[in-house]
N, C-alpha and C positions, 0 to 999 in steps of 0.2 A: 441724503447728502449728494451736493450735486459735482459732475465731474467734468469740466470745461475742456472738448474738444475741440483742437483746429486745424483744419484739413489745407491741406494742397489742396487746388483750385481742379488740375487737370486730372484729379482720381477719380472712377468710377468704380463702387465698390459691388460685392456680393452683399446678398440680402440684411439687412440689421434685423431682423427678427421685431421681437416685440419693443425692440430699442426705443421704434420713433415715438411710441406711446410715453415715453419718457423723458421727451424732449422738454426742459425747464429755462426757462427765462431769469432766474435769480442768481446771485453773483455764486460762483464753482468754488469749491472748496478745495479741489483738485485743476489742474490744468495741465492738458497733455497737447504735445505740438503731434499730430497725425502727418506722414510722409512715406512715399519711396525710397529706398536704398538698396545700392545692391549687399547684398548676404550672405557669406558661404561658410561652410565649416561653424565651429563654435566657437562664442566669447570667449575673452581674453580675460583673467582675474581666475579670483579662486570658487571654488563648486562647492556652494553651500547646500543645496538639496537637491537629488535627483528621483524623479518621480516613477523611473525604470519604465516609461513608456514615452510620453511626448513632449515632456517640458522639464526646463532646468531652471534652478537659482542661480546665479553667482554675484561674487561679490568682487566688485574692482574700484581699488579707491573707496571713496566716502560713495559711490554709484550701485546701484543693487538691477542686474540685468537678467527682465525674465527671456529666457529662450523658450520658444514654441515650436516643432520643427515634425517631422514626417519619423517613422521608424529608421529611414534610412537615412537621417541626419539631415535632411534640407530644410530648410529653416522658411516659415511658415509665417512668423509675429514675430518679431524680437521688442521687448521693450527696455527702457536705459533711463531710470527714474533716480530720483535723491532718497535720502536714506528712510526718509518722513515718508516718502511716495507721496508728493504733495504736486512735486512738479517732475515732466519727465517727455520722452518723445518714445511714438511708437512707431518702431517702421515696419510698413504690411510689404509682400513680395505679390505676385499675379498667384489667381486663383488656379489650380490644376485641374477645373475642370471648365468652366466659365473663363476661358482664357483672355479676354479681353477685359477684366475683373479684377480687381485688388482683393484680397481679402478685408474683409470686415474686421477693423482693427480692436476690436470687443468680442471677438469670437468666441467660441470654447477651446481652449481652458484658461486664455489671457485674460479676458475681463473680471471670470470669478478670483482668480489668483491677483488682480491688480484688486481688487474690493477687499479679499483675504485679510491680505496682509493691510490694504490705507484704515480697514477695519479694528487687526490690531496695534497701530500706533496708539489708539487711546478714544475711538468712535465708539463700539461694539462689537457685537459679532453676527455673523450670517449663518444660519439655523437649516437644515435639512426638514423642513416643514411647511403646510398648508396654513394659513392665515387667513383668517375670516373677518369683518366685521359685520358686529349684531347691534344696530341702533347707535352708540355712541362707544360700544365696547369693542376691545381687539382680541381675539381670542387666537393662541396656536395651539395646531394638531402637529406634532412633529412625531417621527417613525424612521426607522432604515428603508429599502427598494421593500417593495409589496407588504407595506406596513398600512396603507391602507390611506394615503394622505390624499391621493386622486380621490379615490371614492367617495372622501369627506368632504372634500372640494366640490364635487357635484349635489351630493345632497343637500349641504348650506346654499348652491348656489339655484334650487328650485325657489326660493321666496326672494319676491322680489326685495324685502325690504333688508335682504344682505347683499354684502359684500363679500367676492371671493376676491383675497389678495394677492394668492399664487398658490400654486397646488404644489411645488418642490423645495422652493426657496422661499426665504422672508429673513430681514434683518431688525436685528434687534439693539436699539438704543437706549439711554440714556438722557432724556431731555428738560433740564431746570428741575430735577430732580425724580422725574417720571419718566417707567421705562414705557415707551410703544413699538412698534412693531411695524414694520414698513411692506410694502409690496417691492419684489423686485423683477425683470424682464427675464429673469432666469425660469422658465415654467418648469414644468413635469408633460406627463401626456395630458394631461385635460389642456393645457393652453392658457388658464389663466394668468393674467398677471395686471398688475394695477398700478398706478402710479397713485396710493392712497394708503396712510397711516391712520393709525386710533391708539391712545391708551390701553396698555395692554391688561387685562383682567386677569385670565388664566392661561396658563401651559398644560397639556395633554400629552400622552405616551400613549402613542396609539398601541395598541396590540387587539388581536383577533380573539373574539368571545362569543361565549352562547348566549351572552346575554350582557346588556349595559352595564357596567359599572366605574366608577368612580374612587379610586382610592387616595388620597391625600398622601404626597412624599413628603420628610425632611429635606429639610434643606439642602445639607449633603447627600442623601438620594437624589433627589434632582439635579444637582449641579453634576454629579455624576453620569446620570442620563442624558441630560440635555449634551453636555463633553462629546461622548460620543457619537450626537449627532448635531453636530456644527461642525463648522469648516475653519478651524483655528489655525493661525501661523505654528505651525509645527517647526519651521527649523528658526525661529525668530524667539529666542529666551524670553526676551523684553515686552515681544508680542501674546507668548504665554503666558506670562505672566499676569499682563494685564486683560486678558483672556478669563484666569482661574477668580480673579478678583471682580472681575463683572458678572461672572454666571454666581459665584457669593453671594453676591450683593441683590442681585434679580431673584435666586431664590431664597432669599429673607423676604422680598416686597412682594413677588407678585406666586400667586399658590400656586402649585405645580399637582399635578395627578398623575398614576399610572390609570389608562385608561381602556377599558376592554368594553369593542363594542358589535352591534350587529351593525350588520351594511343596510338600514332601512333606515327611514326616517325618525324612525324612535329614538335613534342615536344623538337626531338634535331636539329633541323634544327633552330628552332626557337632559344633556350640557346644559339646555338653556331654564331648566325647571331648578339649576341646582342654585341654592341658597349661597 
């Protein structure tokens, strides 16, 4: 899903990470005006979520403003989007360290949080997981921290004839009836990240084993699993909702396993021998 940025002329920003690999030419589905402003203190409206570290919700008007800001309240990103998060303007402040620098108006935690939530209007959802494509198929390994999703992402990523889609993040759609599975700029520590989809096959729970195996969830198991590792609009009803109705719907269509494996190569030999 692509997300139409437009800059001030006269910004020069801090690094976009794996952003530029994702620069698309097709009409945005999103469109956000990029700008300077000055910023102080906090937004005006009411405090929909507060994340008790670096960024706030609020709600003012039919307007929904993400605040991004430092521990000591100095504001960082602010962005000031419509209810859809369809259309909206982000304004970056000077970088506190690269001072002749704007911030990177996609940075962490504003980009993930602007995807979150455009996410759950009714797209899909964005998964805590490695994503691989095998030949024509999309397969995810999803897990909590040291669940082992880098380490899958390096071992699928020894044959040339895959594809690693990202070793942290990967999102997950809905399309003409088919769910697939996207790469997104968000990596883990391995670095990967792709601006490439496939039909998704299987889902994976990673966990740590003496030995391969494969177990087959229900559907309510799985939806359950997968829950608590995706990044759902939590203070957004409406976004939850259409949240619990899409992981339903995903594990009816596509199988899900708890997944225990060794960290060698047997562990793709094994995924990809399963019937």
């Amino acid at each position: 899903m692509e997300l139409g940025l437009f800059f001030q002329d006269d910004l020069e920003f801090t690094s976009a990470g794996r952003f530029s690999d994702f620069i698309s030419r097709n009409n945005p589905l999103a469109i956000y005006q990029i700008a300077d402003k000055p910023v102080s203190g906090m937004p005006a409206g009411a405090l929909i979520f507060d994340s008790g570290q670096v960024w706030r919700l609020y709600r003012d008007g039919d307007r929904r403003i993400l605040w991004v800001g430092t521990r000591d309240f100095i504001p960082r990103l602010v962005g000031n989007f419509s209810a859809d998060y369809h259309r909206g303007e982000i304004f970056t402040t000077k970088n506190e360290i690269e001072a002749d620098k704007y911030n990177f108006p996609l940075d962490f935690p504003l980009g993930e949080l602007l995807m979150t939530n455009l996410l759950g209007t009714g797209y899909g959802i964005m998964l805590h997981s490695c994503g691989v494509i095998d030949g024509s198929n999309g397969l995810v390994f999803t897990g909590a921290s040291h669940a082992g999703k880098s380490t899958t992402a390096r071992l699928w990523n020894n044959n040339p004839s895959m594809l690693v889609l990202n070793d942290d993040h990967t999102i997950l759609r809905k399309i003409d009836g088919q769910f697939r599975v996207y790469g997104t700029p968000w990596h883990g520590e391995g670095g990967f990240a792709m601006a490439e989809d496939a039909p998704l096959q299987k889902i994976f729970i990673l966990e740590h084993a003496q030995s391969n195996q494969a177990v087959r969830l229900s559907g309510a198991q799985a939806a359950a699993a997968l829950l608590v590792r995706a990044f759902p609009p939590l203070w957004d009803a409406s976004g939850m909702a259409f949240t619990l109705q899409f992981l339903d719907e995903l594990c009816q269509a596509v199988p899900c396993y708890k997944f225990g494996f060794i960290p060698d190569q047997s562990a793709v030999e094994y995924v990809r021998c399963m019937s």
